[in-house]
NUFI-676797 format. One record per residue (C-alpha): residue in three letters; z, y, x. Coordinates in steps of 0.5 Angstrom, whole numbers, padded with zeros to 4 digits, always signed. Example, Ala and Ser with C-alpha at 12.3 -4.5 7.8 and 13.67 -1.06 7.14 Angstrom:
<atoms>
Ala+0016-0009+0025/Ser+0014-0002+0027/
</atoms>
This chain:
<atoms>
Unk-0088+0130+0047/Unk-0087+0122+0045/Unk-0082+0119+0041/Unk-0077+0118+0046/Unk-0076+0124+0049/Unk-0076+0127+0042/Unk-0069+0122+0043/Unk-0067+0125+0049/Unk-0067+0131+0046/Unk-0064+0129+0039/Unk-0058+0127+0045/Unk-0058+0133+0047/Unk-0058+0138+0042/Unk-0052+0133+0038/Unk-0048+0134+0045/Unk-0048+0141+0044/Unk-0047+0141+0038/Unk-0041+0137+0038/Unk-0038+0142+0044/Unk-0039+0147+0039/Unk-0036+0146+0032/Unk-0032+0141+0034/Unk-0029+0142+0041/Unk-0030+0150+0041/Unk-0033+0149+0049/Unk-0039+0151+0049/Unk-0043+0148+0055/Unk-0049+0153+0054/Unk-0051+0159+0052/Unk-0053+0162+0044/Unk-0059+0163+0048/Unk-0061+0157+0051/Unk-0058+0152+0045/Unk-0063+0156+0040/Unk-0069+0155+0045/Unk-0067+0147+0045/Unk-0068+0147+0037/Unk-0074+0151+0038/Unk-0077+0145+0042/Unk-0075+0141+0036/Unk-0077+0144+0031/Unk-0083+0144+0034/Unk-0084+0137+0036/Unk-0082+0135+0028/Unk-0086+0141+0025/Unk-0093+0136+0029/Unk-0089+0129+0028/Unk-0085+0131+0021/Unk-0085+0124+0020/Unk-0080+0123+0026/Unk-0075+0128+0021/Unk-0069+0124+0018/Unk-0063+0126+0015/Unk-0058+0126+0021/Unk-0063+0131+0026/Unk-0060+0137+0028/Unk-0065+0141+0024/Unk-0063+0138+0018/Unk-0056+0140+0019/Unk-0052+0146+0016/Unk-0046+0148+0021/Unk-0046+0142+0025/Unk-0046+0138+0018/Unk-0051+0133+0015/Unk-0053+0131+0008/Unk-0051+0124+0007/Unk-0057+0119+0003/Unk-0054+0116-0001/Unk-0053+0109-0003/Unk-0056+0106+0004/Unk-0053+0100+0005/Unk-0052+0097+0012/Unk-0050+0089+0014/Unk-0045+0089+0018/Unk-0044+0086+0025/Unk-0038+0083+0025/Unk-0034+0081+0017/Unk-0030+0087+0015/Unk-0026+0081+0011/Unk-0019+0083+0007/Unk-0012+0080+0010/Unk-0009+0075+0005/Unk-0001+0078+0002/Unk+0005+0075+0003/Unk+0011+0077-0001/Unk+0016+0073+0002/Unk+0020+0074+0009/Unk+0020+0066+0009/Unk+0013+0067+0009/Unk+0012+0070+0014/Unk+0017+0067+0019/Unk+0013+0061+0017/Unk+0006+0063+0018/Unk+0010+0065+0025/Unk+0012+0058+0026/Unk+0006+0055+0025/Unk+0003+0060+0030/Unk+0008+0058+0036/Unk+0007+0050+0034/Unk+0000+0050+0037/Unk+0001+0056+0041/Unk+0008+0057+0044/Unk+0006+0064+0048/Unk+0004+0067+0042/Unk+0005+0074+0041/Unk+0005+0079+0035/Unk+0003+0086+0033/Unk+0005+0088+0027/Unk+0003+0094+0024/Unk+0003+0099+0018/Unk-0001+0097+0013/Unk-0005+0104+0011/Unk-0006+0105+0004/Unk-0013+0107+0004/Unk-0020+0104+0005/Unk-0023+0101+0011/Unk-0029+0104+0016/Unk-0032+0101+0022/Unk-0035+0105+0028/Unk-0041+0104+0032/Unk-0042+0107+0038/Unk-0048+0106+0043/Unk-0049+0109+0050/Unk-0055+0114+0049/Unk-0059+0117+0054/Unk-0054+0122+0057/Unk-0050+0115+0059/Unk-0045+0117+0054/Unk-0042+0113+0048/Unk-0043+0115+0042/Unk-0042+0115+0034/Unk-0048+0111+0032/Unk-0045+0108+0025/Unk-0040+0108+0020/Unk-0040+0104+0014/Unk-0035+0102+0009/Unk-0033+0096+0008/Unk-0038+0094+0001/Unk-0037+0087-0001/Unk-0034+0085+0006/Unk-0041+0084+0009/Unk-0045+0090+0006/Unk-0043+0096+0006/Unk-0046+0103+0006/Unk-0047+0108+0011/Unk-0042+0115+0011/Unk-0044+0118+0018/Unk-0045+0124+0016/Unk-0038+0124+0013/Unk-0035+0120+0018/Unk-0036+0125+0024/Unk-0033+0131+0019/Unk-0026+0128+0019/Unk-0023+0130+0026/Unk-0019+0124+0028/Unk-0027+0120+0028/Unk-0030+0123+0034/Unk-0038+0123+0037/Unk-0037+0122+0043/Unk-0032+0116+0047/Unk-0030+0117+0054/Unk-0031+0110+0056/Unk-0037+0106+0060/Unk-0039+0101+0055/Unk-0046+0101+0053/Unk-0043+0099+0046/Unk-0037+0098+0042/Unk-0034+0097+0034/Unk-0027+0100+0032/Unk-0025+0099+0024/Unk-0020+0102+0022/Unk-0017+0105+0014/Unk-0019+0112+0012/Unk-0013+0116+0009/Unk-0011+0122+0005/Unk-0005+0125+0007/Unk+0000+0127+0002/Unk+0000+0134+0004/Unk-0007+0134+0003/Unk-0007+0130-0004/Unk-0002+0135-0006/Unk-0007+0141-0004/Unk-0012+0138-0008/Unk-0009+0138-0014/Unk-0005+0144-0014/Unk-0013+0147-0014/Unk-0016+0143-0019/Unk-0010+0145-0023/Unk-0011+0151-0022/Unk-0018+0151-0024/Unk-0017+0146-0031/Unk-0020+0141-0028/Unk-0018+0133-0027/Unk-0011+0131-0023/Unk-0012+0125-0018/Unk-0008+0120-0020/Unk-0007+0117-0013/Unk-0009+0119-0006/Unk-0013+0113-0004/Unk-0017+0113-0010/Unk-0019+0122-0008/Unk-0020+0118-0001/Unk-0026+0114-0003/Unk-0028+0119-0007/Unk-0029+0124-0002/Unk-0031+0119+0003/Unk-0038+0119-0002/Unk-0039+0125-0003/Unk-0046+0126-0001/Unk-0045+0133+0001/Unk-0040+0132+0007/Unk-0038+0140+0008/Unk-0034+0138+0001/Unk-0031+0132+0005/Unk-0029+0137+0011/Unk-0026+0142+0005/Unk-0022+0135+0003/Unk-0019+0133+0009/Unk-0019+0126+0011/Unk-0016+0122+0017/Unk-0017+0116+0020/Unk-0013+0110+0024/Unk-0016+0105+0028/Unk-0013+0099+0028/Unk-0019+0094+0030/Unk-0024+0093+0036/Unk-0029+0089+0032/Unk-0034+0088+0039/Unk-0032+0091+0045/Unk-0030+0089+0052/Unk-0025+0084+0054/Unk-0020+0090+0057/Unk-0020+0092+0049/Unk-0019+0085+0046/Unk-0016+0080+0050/Unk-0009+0083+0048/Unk-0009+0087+0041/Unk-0004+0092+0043/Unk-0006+0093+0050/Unk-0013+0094+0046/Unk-0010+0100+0042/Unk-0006+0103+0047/Unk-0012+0104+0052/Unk-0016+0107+0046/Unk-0009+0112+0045/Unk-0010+0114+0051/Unk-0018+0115+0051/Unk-0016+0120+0045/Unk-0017+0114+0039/Unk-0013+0116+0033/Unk-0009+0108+0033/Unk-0005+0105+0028/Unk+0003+0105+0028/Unk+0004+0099+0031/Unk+0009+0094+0036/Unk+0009+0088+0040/Unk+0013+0082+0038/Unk+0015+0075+0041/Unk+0019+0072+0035/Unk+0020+0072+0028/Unk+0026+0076+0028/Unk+0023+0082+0032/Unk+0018+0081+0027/Unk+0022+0082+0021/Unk+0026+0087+0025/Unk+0019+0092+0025/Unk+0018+0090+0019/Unk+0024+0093+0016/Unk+0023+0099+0021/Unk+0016+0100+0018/Unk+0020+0099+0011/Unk+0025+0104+0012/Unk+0020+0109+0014/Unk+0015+0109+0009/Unk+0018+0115+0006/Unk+0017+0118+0012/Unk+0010+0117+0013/Unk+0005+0124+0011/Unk+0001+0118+0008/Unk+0002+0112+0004/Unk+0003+0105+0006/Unk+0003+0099+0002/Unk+0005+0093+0008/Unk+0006+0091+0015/Unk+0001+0087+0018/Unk+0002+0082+0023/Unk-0002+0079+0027/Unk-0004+0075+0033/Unk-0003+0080+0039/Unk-0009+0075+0043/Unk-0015+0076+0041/Unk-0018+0069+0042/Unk-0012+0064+0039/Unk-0013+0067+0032/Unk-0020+0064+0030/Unk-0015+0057+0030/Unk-0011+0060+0024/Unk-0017+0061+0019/Unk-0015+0061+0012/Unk-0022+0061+0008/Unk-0029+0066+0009/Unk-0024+0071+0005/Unk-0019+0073+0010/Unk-0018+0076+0016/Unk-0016+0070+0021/Unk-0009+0070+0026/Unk-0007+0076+0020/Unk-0002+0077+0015/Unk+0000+0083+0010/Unk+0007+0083+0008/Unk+0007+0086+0002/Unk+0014+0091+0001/Unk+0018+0090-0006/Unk+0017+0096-0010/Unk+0021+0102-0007/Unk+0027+0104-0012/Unk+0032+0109-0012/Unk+0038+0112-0015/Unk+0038+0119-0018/Unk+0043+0122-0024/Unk+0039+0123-0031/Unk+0040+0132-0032/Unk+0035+0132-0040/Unk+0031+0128-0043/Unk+0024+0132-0045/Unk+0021+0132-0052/Unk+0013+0134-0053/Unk+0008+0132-0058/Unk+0002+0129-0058/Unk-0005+0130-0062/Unk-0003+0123-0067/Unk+0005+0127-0068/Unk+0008+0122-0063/Unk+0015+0125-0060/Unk+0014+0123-0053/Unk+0020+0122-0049/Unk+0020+0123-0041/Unk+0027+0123-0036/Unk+0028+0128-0032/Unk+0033+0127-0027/Unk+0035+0130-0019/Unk+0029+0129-0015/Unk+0028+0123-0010/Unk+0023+0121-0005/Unk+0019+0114-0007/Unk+0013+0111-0003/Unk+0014+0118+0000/Unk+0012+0122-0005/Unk+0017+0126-0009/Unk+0019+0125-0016/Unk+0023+0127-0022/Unk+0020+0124-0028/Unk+0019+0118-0031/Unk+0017+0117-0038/Unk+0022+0113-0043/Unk+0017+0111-0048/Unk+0020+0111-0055/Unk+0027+0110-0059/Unk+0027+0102-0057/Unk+0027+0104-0050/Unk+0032+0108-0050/Unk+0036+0103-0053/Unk+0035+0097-0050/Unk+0037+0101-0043/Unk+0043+0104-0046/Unk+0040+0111-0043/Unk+0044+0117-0044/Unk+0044+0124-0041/Unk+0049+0124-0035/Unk+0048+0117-0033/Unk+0045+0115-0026/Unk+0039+0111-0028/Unk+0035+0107-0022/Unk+0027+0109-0021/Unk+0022+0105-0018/Unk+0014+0106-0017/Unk+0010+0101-0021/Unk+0004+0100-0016/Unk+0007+0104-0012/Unk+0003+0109-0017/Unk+0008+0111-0022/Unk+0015+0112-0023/Unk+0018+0108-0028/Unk+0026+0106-0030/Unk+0029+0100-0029/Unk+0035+0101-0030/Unk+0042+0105-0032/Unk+0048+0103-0027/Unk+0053+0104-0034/Unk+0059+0103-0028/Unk+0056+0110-0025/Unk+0057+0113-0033/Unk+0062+0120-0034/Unk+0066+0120-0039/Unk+0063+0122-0046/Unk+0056+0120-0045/Unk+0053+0117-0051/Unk+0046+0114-0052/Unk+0040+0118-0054/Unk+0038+0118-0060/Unk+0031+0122-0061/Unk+0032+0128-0066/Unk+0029+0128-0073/Unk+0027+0135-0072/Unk+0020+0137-0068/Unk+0022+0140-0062/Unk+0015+0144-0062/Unk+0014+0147-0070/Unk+0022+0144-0073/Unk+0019+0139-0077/Unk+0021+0133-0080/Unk+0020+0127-0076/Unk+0020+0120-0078/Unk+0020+0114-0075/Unk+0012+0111-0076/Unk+0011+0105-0080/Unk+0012+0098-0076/Unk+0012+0101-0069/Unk+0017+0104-0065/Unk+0014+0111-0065/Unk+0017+0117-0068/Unk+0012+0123-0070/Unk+0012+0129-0073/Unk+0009+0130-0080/Unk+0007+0137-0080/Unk+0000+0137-0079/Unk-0001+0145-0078/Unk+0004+0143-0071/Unk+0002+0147-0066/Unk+0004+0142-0059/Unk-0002+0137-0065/Unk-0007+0142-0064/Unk-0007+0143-0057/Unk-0008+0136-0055/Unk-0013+0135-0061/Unk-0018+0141-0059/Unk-0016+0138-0052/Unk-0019+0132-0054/Unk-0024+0135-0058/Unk-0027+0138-0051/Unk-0026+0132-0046/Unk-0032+0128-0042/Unk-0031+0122-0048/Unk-0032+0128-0054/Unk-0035+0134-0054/Unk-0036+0134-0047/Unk-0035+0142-0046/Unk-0035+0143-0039/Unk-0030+0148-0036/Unk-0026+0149-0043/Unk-0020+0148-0039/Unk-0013+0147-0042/Unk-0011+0153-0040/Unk-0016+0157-0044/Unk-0015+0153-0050/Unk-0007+0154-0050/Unk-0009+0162-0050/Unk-0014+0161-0055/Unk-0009+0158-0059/Unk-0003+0163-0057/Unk-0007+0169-0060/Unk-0010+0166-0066/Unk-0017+0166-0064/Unk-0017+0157-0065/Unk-0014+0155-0071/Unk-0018+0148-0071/Unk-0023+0145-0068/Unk-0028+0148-0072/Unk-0026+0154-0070/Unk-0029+0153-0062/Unk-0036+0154-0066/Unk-0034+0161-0067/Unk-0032+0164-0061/Unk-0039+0167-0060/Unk-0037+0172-0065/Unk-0031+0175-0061/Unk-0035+0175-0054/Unk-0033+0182-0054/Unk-0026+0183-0054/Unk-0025+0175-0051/Unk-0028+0179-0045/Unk-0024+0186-0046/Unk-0018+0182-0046/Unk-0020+0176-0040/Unk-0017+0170-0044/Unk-0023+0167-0041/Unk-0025+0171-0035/Unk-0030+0176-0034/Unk-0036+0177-0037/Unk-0040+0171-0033/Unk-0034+0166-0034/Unk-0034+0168-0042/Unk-0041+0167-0043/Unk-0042+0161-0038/Unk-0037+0157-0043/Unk-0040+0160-0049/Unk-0046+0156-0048/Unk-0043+0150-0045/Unk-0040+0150-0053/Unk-0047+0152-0056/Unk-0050+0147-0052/Unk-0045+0141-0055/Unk-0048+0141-0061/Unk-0054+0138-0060/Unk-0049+0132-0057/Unk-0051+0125-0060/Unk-0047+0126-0067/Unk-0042+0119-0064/Unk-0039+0125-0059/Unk-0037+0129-0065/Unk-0034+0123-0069/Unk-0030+0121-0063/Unk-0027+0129-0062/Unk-0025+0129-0070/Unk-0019+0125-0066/Unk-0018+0120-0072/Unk-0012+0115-0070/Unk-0014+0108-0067/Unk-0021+0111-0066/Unk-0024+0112-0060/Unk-0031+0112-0057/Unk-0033+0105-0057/Unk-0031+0105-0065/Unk-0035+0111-0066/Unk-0041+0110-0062/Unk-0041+0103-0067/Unk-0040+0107-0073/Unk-0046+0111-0072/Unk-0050+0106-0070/Unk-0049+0103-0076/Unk-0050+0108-0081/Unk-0054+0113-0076/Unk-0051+0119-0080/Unk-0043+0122-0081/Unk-0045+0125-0087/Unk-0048+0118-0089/Unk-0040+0116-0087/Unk-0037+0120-0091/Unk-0039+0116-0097/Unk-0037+0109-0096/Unk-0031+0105-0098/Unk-0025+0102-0093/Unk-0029+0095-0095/Unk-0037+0098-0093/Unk-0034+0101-0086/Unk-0032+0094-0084/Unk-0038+0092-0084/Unk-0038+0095-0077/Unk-0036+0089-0071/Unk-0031+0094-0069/Unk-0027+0097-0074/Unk-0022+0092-0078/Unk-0017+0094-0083/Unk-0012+0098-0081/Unk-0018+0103-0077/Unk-0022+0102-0084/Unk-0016+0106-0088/Unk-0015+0111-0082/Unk-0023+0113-0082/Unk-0022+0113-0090/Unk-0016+0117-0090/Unk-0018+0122-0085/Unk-0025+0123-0089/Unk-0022+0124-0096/Unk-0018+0129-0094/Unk-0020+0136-0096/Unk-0018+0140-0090/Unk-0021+0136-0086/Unk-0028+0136-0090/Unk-0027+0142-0090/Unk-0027+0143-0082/Unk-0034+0138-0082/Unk-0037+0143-0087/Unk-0036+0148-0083/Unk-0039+0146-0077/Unk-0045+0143-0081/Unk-0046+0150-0082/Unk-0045+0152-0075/Unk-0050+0147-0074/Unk-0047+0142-0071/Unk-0051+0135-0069/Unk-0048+0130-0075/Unk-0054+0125-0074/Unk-0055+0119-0068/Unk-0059+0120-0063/Unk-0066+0117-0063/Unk-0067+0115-0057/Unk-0073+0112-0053/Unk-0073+0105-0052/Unk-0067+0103-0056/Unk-0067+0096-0059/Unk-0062+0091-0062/Unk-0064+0086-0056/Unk-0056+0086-0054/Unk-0054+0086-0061/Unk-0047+0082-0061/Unk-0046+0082-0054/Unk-0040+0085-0050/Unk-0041+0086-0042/Unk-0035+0088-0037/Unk-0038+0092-0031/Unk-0035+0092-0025/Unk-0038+0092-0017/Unk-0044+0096-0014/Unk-0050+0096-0017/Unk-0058+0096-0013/Unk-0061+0103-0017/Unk-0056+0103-0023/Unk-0050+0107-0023/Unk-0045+0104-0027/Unk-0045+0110-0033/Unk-0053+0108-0032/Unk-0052+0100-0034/Unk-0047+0102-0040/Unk-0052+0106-0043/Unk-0058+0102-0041/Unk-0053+0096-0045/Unk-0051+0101-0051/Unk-0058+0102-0052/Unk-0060+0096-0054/Unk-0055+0094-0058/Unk-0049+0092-0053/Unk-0043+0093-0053/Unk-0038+0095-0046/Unk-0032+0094-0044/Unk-0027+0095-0038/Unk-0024+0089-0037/Unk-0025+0082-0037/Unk-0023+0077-0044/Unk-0024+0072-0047/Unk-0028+0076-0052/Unk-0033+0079-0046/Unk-0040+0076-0047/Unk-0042+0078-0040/Unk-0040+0080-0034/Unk-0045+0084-0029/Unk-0043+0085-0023/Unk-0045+0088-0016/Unk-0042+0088-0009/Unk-0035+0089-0010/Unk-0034+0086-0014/Unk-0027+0085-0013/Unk-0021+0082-0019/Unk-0026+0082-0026/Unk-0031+0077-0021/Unk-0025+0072-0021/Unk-0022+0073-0027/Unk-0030+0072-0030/Unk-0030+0066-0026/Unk-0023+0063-0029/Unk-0026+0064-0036/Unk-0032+0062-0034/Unk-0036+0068-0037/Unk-0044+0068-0034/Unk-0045+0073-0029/Unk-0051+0077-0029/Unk-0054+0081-0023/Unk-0057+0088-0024/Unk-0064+0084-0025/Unk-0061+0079-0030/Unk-0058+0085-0035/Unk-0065+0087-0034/Unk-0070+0081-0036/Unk-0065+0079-0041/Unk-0067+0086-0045/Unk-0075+0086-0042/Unk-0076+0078-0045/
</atoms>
């Protein structure tokens, strides 16, 4: 067989393939499609080197395995949309198209809040046109190759009813809010980690290496772009779309205009809308209808041409305020949250919102019974914005935060020089929670599978009284499993090695779980780099911890004052002997070539994941922070780089590659 007609069969098999999974109509029998793949095998079995990811002997139930991390130039720019926030804007922008191009006509859209794709499709050797490549849009001219994953989601299809030898369509990949929902509700149930949002679980999702995990998620898409394709596709955009809708395209919401009062008119449309939608949106695009006048409307190599996005002010609503909800934190911290009558804001539903602390209550005059005005900030998170004190029933007063604590009876106390109030029973049980919470979270301890849900009950029956105390549930192994608090005897015993196996962690994860008020991880990995040893630690004054770049005076007294107290040595004893790690790791390759030094990450990196390139820094004695300052020493940046960049840029803060981070450690 040559390699051409290995192709053809490739063809072929993919055809059926897709017939069978995907449409459920099979054209050719069980019988007749396995001997195809015995012919393929054969042919790979005598030129293996023909084999790749994406054949259909390497695929499990029509799905491939993406590689990852390949990257692909794109054909045509997959470049971003400049913003607009004003409808004056907009009728400008409109009337400056129409001075030069009085016909002009406009599509305006719903702007999908998700992450942008191209398809390329190909004619093949059967004359159909079919999905050769998808690609995200990277850094807007290199992106990565997810095609594996892309011919899961179920709006992507393999195969296009259309005579064309080729054709490019880019369009926004989504999550739907029932689908986010789904998700949350099982990693809820299983004590993993929430998404914050569906656009961020959408990205993810849509680089997973396993794509059989990207059909379990759900994803979708919306096409609203021929990138390369005939001119019955892009001499009229909307005509374009609607040619695609009928071939069975998944295309965006969209509407022809000829004026700027019909384009204001779909805009308030498509805003009125945006809780109606089963996805989120953040905007209307509009954009020149013909194809060819928008090169005339280029605003720089950053933006789409003949485009514009109207970026909807924060969507905000009125609802009556019914309690006001008290929990603790792990510091003591009485934290207050709004509850009110449910509403729907950027089409999710909502019926909570934090109100911080006692000042915010007063400046904002809140009550229980008032009617409050609730937004989303970032079209994320709902916040309060206001009371509509006109709206106030009668007898309804400010509330005040009570001195008692609301999980142990407590007294609370307003904290020095802040506008917290916190509980000052240290024995408080709502503290403990969150403290062992801490203790075991991906920055500490890193115990994975310890879940909120088992600590809560571990907490409940008494079998956890302080963090030492998770050293010595391998003592109750037997009756943990008798009971099921952790689950049969495989659930059990898996935990109780994830814990045994933490105490061979670097000795700054320890540290960082002891919880010690404003110190975190960065603060403790710089303690024990210093000092190398936490007993060591033990010993020192306020005066030689600041000695250590990270820690001032107000974190010195802190550390101090957690280290004198005989209750807490007491727990750091016991897990000495329970044989906890209380040294620094020595690691191989570590130097203090970087010593001094901050960098912010930001971007794909060639080889390094951004974990890799943090450790990378820290092993040589750098420091790594999340957002750009004055005080960033370095930026290191890779495709996609995004705001950092810019804001590096305006601080004018070096920028280095992967390769410069590397010689400057090699040198």
């Amino acid at each position: 067989m040559t390699f051409e007609e290995y192709k053809v069969l490739i063809d072929e098999i993919d055809y059926h393939m897709n017939r069978y999974y995907n449409d459920n109509e099979p054209e050719i029998s069980d019988f007749e499609y396995d001997q195809l793949m015995l012919k393929l095998k054969g042919a790979e079995k005598e030129h293996p080197d023909w084999i790749t990811p994406d054949s259909p002997s390497q695929k499990i139930g029509g799905v491939a395995q993406r590689e990852a991390g390949v990257k692909v130039t794109h054909d045509v720019p997959m470049l971003s949309i400049e913003d607009v926030f004003d409808k004056a804007d907009v009728t400008a922008w409109i009337e400056k198209v129409h001075a030069l191009h009085p016909d002009a006509e406009f599509s305006v859209e719903a702007k999908i809040d998700g992450l942008s794709m191209t398809l390329r499709y190909e004619k093949d050797s059967r004359g159909q046109l079919k999905l050769s490549l998808a690609e995200t849009r990277g850094d807007g001219l290199i992106g990565e190759d997810v095609t594996a994953n892309a011919l899961v989601i179920p709006d992507v299809k393999q195969y296009l009813d259309f005579d064309y030898d080729s054709l490019q369509l880019r369009g926004e990949v989504y999550m739907s809010h029932a689908d986010f929902e789904r998700y949350n509700e099982v990693q809820e149930q299983k004590g993993g980690k929430l998404a914050a949002n569906p656009r961020n679980l959408a990205a993810g999702t849509l680089r997973q290496l396993d794509a059989n995990i990207t059909k379990e998620r759900g994803l979708k898409m919306f096409v609203f772009n021929v990138q390369m394709g005939p001119e019955e596709l892009t001499e009229s955009h909307c005509a374009g779309m609607d040619l695609l809708s009928e071939h069975g395209v998944a295309t965006v919401f969209h509407k022809k205009c000829k004026t700027a009062k019909e384009v204001l008119s779909v805009i308030d449309e498509i805003g009125e809308k945006r809780g109606e939608f089963p996805f989120d949106i953040d905007g209307a695009v509009v954009k020149i209808d013909q194809v060819a006048y928008r090169s005339d409307f280029s605003s720089s190599t950053k933006y789409s041409s003949g485009h514009i996005a109207y970026k909807y002010p924060p969507e905000e609503k009125e609802t009556k305020l019914l309690d006001i909800e008290l929990s603790v934190g792990r510091t003591g911290r009485v934290n207050p949250t709004a509850i009110f009558e449910p509403i729907r804001l950027c089409g999710t539903q909502v019926s909570r919102a934090t109100l911080h602390n006692q000042d915010f209550i007063n400046e904002l005059n809140i009550g229980i019974g008032d009617t409050l005005v609730v937004y989303k900030s970032g079209e994320i998170i709902p916040k309060v914005k206001e009371v509509v004190h006109a709206k106030r029933p009668a007898g309804v007063v400010t509330y005040q935060i009570p001195n008692v604590c609301p999980v142990c009876g407590g007294e609370v106390k307003r904290d020095q020089d802040t506008a917290d109030m916190k509980c000052l029973n240290p024995s408080c049980p709502a503290q403990l929670e969150q403290h062992i919470i801490n203790f075991v979270s991906r920055d500490a301890m890193d115990i994975r599978g310890f879940g909120e849900v088992y600590i809560v009950e571990l907490l409940r029956r008494g079998y956890i009284k302080d963090i030492a105390d998770i050293y010595s549930l391998k003592d109750h192994r037997d009756i943990l499993i008798e009971e099921g608090i952790i689950g049969k005897e495989k659930n059990t015993d898996k935990l109780l090695s994830a814990i045994e196996n933490s105490k061979k962690n670097d000795a700054y994860r320890l540290f960082t779980g002891f919880g010690i008020p404003n110190v975190g991880k960065a603060a403790a990995k710089s303690l024990l780099n210093h000092f190398g040893d936490i007993e060591k630690i033990l010993t020192l004054s306020e005066e030689e911890l600041k000695e250590v770049d990270d820690i001032g005076d107000i974190s010195a007294k802190s550390i101090y004052d957690y280290l004198h107290d005989e209750k807490n040595l007491s727990i750091i004893r016991r897990m000495k002997d329970a044989g906890v790690n209380m040294k620094r790791e020595e690691k191989e390759g570590a130097s203090e070539k970087l010593s001094g030094l901050t960098f912010v990450i930001t971007g794909t990196l060639p080889s390094l994941g951004r974990k890799e390139a943090q450790e990378l820094i820290e092993l040589n004695g750098g420091k790594c922070a999340g957002s750009v300052s004055k005080k960033t020493n370095f930026l290191v940046a890779g495709e996609a780089a995004g705001s950092k960049l810019t804001k590096a840029q305006e601080l004018n803060i070096p920028i280095l590659s992967e390769e410069d981070l590397k010689n400057m450690i090699e040198e």
